[in-house]
N, C-alpha and C positions, 0 to 999 in steps of 0.2 A: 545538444542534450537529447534525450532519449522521451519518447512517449511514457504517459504513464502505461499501456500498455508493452510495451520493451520492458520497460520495468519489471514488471508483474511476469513475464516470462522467465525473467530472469533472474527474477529470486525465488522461482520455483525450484530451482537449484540447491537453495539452500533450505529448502523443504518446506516452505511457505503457500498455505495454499488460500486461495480467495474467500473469503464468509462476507455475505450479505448480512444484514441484518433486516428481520421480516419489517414491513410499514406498524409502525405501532397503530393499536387501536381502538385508542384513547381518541376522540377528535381534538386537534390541536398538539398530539402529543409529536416530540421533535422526533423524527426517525436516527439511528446514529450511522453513521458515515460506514461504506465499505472499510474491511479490515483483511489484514494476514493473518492465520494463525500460523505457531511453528509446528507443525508434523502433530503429538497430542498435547501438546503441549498450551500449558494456560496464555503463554502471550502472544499478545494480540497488537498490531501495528495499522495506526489508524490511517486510509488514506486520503489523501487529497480528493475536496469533493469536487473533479472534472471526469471528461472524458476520458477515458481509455486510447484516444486519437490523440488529446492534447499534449503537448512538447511539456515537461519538465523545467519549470526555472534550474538555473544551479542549488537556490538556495532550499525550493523544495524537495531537489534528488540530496542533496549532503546530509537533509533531514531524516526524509526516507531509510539511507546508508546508515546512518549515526543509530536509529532507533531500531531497526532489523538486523544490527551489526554486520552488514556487507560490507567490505571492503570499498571503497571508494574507489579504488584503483579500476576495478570492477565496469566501469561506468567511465574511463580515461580521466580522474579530477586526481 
């Protein structure tokens, strides 16, 4: 299985590109998880809150695929 950083290279492909989202500034307020967007587009694909180094379960990358509509194939599944 691929890093989530493999990942995120490689769905820049499909013209996804990384968005932070800033620390809220509320004390106590939840921050919301790294996301793709498509190109200008309004969707947004939330990621896995790990590292950029850590390995990808299967069941996190088919989500990943399933929700960014990449090809599975994409990724050997």
């Amino acid at each position: 299985m691929p890093t989530l950083g493999e990942f995120i290279t490689r769905a820049r492909a499909y013209g996804y590109t990384k968005q932070v989202h800033p620390p809220a500034r509320a004390p106590g307020a939840n921050r919301l998880p790294p996301a793709w967007r498509e190109g200008n587009a309004a969707k947004l694909v939330d990621l896995p809150a790990i590292r950029e180094s850590d390995r990808l379960t299967r069941a996190a990358l088919e989500s990943l695929c399933e929700r960014a509509e990449i090809p599975r194939e994409d990724f050997g599944l």
